[in-house]
C-alpha positions as a printed Julia matrix, in Angstrom:
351×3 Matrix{Float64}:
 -29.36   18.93  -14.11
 -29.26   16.95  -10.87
 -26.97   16.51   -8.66
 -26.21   12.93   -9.25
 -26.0    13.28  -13.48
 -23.69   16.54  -12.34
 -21.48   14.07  -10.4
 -21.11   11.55  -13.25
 -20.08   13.62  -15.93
 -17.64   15.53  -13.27
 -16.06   11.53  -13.09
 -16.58   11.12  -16.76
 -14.64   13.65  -17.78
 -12.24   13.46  -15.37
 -11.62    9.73  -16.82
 -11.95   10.63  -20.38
  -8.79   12.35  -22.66
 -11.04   12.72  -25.52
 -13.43   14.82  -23.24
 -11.11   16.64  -21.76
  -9.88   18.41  -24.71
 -13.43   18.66  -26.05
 -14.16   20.57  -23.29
 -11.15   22.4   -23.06
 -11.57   23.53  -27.27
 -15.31   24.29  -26.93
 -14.15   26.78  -24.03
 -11.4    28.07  -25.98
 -13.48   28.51  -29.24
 -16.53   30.22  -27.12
 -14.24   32.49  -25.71
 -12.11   33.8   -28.99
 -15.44   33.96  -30.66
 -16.59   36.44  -28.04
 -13.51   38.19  -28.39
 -13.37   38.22  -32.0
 -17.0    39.49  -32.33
 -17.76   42.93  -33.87
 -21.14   43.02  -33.24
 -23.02   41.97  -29.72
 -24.15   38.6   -31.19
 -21.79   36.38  -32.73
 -22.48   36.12  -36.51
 -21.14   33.42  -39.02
 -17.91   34.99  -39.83
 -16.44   35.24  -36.44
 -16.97   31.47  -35.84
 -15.0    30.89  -38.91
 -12.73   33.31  -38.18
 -12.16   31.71  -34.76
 -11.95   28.29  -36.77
  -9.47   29.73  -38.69
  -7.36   30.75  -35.76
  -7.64   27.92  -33.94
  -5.82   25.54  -36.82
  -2.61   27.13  -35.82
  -3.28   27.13  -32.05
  -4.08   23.45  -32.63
  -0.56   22.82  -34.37
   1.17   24.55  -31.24
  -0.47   22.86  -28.64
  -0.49   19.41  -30.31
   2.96   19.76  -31.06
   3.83   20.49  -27.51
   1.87   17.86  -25.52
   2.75   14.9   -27.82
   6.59   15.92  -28.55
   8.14   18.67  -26.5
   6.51   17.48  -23.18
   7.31   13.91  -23.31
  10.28   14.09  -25.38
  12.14   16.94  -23.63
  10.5    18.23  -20.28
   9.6    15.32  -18.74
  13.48   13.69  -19.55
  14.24   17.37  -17.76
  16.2    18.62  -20.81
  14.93   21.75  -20.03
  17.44   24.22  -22.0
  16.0    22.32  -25.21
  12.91   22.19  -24.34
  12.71   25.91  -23.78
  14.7    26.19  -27.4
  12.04   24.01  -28.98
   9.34   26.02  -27.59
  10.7    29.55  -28.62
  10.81   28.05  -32.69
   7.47   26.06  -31.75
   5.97   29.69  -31.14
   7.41   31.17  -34.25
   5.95   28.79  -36.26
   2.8    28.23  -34.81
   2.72   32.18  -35.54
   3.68   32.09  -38.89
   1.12   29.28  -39.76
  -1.47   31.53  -38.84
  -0.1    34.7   -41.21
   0.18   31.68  -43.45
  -3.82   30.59  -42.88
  -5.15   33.95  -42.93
  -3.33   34.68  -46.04
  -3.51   32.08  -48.31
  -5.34   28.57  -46.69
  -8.33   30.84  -45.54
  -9.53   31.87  -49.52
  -8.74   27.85  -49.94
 -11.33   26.6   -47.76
 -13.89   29.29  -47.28
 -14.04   31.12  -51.26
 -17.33   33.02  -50.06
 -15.17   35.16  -47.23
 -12.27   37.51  -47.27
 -10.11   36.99  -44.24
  -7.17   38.79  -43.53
  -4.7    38.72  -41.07
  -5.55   41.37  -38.26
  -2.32   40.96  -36.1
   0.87   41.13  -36.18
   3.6    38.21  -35.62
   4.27   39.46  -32.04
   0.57   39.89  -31.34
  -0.22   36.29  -32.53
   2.36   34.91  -30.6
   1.08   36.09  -27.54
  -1.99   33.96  -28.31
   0.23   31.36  -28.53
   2.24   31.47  -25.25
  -0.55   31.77  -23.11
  -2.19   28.34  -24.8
   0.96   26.9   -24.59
   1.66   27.69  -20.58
  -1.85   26.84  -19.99
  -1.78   23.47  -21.82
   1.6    22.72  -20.45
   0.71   23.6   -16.82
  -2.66   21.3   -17.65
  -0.62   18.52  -18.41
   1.72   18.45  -16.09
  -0.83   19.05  -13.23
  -2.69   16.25  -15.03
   0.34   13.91  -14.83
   0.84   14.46  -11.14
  -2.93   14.12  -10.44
  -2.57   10.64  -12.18
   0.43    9.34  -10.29
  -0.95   10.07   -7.08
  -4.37    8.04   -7.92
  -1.53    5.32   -9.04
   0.45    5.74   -6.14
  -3.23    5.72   -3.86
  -3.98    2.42   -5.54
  -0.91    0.87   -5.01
  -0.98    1.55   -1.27
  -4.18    0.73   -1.13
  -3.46   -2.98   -3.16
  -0.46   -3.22   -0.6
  -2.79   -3.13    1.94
  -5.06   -5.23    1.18
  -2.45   -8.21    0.41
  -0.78   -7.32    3.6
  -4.02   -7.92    5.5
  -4.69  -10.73    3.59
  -1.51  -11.84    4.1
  -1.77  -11.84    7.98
  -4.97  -13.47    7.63
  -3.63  -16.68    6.24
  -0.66  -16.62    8.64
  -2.41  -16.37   11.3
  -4.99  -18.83   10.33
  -1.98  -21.08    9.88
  -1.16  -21.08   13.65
  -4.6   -22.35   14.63
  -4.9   -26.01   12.96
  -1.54  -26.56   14.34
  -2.04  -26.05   18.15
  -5.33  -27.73   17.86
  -3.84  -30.59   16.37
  -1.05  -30.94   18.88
  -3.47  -29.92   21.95
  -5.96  -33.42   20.48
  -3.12  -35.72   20.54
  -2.27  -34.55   23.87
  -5.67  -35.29   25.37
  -6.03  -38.57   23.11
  -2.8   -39.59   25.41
  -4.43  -39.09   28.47
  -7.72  -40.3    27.56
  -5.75  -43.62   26.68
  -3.49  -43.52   29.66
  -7.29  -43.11   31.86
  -5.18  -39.79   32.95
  -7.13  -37.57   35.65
  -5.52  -34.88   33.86
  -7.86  -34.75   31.08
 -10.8   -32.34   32.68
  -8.15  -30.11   33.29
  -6.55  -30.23   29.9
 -10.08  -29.81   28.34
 -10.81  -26.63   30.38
  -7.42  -25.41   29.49
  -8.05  -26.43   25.85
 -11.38  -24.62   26.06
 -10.25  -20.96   27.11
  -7.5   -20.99   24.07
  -9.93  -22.17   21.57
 -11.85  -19.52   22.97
  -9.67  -16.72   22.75
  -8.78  -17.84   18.76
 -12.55  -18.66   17.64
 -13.39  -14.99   19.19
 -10.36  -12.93   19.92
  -8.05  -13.51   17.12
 -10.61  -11.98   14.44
  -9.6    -8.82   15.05
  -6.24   -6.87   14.01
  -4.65   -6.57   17.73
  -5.58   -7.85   20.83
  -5.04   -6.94   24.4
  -1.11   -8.08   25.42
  -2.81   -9.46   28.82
  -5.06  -11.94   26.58
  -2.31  -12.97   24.9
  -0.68  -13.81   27.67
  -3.42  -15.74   29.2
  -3.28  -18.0    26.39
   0.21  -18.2    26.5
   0.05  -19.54   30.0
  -2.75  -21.58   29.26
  -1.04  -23.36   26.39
   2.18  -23.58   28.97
  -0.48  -25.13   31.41
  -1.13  -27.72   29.04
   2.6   -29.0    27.93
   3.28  -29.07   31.29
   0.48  -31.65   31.92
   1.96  -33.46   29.39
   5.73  -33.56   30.36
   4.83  -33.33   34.5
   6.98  -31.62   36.59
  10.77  -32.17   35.5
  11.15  -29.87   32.72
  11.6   -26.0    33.92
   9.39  -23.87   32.44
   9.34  -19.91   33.88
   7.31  -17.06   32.12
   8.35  -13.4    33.39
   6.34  -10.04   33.34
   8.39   -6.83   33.56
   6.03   -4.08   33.5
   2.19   -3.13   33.43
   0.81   -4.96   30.09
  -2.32   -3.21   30.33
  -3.68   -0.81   27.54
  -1.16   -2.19   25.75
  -2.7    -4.16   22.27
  -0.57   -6.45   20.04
  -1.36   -8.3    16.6
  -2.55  -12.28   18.05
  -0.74  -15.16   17.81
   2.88  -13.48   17.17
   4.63  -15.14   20.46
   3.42  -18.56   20.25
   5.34  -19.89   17.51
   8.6   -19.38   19.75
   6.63  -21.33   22.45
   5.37  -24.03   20.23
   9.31  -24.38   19.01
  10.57  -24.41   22.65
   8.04  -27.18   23.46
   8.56  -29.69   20.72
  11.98  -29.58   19.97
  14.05  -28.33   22.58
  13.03  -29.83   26.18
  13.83  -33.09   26.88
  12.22  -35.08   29.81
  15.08  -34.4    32.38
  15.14  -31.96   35.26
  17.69  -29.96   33.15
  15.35  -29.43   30.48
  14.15  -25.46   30.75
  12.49  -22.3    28.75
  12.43  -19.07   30.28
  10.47  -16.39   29.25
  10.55  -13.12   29.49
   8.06  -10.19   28.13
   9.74   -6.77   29.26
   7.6    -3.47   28.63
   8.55    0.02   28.91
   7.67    3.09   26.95
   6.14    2.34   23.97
   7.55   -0.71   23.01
   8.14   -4.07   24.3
  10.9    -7.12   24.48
  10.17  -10.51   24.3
  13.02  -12.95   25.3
  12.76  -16.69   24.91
  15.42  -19.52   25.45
  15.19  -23.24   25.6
  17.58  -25.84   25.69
  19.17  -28.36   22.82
  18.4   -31.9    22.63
  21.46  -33.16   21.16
  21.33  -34.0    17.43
  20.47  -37.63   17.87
  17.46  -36.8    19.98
  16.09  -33.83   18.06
  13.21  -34.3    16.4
  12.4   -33.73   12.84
  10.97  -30.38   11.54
   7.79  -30.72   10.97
   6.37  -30.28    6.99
   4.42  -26.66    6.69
   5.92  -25.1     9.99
   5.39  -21.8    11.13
   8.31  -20.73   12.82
  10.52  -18.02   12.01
   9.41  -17.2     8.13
   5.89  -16.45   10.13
   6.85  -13.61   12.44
   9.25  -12.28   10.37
   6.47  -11.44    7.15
   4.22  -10.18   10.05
   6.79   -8.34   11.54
   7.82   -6.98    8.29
   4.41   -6.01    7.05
   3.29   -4.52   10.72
   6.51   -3.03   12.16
   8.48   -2.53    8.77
  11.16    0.35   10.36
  10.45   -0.59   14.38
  11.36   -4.18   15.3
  14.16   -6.15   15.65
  14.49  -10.5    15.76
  17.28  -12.04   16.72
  17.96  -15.56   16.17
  20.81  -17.36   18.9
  22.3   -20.67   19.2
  25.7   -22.13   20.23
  24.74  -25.72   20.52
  23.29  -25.96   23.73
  20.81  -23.18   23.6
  18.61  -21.54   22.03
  17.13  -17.99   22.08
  15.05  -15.45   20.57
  15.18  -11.91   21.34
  12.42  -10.19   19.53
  12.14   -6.04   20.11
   9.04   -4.15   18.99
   9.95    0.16   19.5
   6.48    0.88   18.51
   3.18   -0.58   19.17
């Protein structure tokens, strides 16, 4: 036999009840018929001896993995169980005193079978089928509720990634779209600004068409295009809005899922700052350790001047499913506003 036809019956059987206990029986009966044997060579009678014998090993067994086990062990009624087991032994015993004696001249007339041991003796047989079968079982049981628990995790998995896929992907159309309008203003206004806004535009296209594919990418790229996309508001609004970005500490070596900052940005942009030299967003990425703190604030338009939410935003339902399925026990988001401003405070303890 082959490796390979070795390999799918191991997987068969492992899949398969019905072979499983096939397997398990024609063991068993090999092995009483051996032991059962007078003579070197097993003859007729000892396999229907061994037949015989197994009809009350069968009730014991049977009894035990489709009652006792599910009924009582696995509730962990143990005292009970261990009761029902003791009077499952003494009658799986008896039934066999019962076979030899009287079923045996019943269904085989041409032999004359007696019963060879005694109560204790047969229940002997019976204990160690039972334990085995019971630790089979049981070992069974656990096997198949770690492959259940493996493909649950792995399932989880996949719809996480999948998940972050399609949020991330979310992010893209919408800077696009708002970085297009931007440069259809200049282009209308005959703006100088627009070679500038196109290289700008370029470099964070870039980084998403190429960059963004993977899981993480390097903080420092990240922050590029966070500059770059400041770059480009700020060619848009000119010089009276304030706009600062800090760096506290050395980002390098440091990687971070794409695209989790710049929804704060986006928000701080389009509705907070107002075209007055009071309008501001600070910024502020601190790093230490192995984790890192990102701070943002902007200023409120009052209500009247606030603009609408716009249908199918990102926002904060974004970061907080990718924070949740990326950092589920080591981040923090906090959410601040009294009016005037507002701030984001977002803490990641391990990256």
């Amino acid at each position: 036999m082959t490796m390979e036809k070795t390999t799918n019956l191991t997987g068969r059987l492992s899949r398969s009840s019905l072979l499983q206990h096939l397997a398990f029986w024609g063991l068993s009966f090999y092995v009483l018929a051996r032991h059962f044997a007078y003579e070197q060579e097993i003859q007729l009678v000892d396999l229907v001896y061994t037949l015989l014998f197994h009809l009350s090993l069968w009730f014991t067994v049977y009894i035990n993995l489709f009652i006792l086990i599910p009924g009582l062990l696995q509730k962990r009624w143990f005292g009970l169980y261990a009761l029902s087991a003791a009077a499952l032994l003494a009658a799986g015993a008896y039934l066999n005193i019962l076979t030899f004696n009287y079923l045996a001249d019943w269904l085989f007339p041409g032999y004359y079978f007696i019963s060879y041991f005694k109560a204790p003796e047969i229940g002997q047989y019976h204990i160690v089928y039972l334990a085995v079968t019971t630790l089979l079982k049981l070992s069974k049981g656990w096997f198949d509720a770690q492959q259940q628990q493996k493909r649950i995790s792995r399932l989880e998995k996949e719809k996480a990634e999948a998940e972050l896929k399609a949020l991330k992907t979310q992010v893209d159309p919408h800077f696009l779209f708002n970085s297009l309008n931007n440069l259809y203003s200049f282009s209308l206004e005959g703006s100088p600004k627009v070679p500038e806004a196109i290289l700008r535009l370029a470099d964070c296209m870039r980084y998403m068409l190429y960059d963004c594919n993977a899981d993480k990418v390097a903080l420092e790229k990240e922050l590029e295009y966070i500059r770059n996309y400041i770059e480009l508001q700020r060619l848009r609004l000119g010089e009276g809005p304030k706009v600062n970005l800090v760096l506290e500490g050395d980002p390098e070596g440091i990687d971070v899922p794409p695209l989790l900052f710049i929804p704060f940005v986006e928000n701080a942009f389009k509705h907070g700052l107002k075209q007055e030299e009071s309008a501001f967003i600070r910024i502020l990425f601190r790093i230490g350790g192995e984790g890192i703190l990102f701070n943002i604030e902007n200023d409120m338009a009052p209500p009247d001047e606030q603009l609408p939410k716009r249908k199918g935003g990102i926002g904060l339902d974004n970061v907080r499913k990718r924070l949740k399925l990326l950092y589920p026990e080591a981040h923090e988001l906090i959410v601040h506003e009294n009016g005037k401003v507002f701030s984001v405070t977002m803490k990641i303890d391990k990256l």
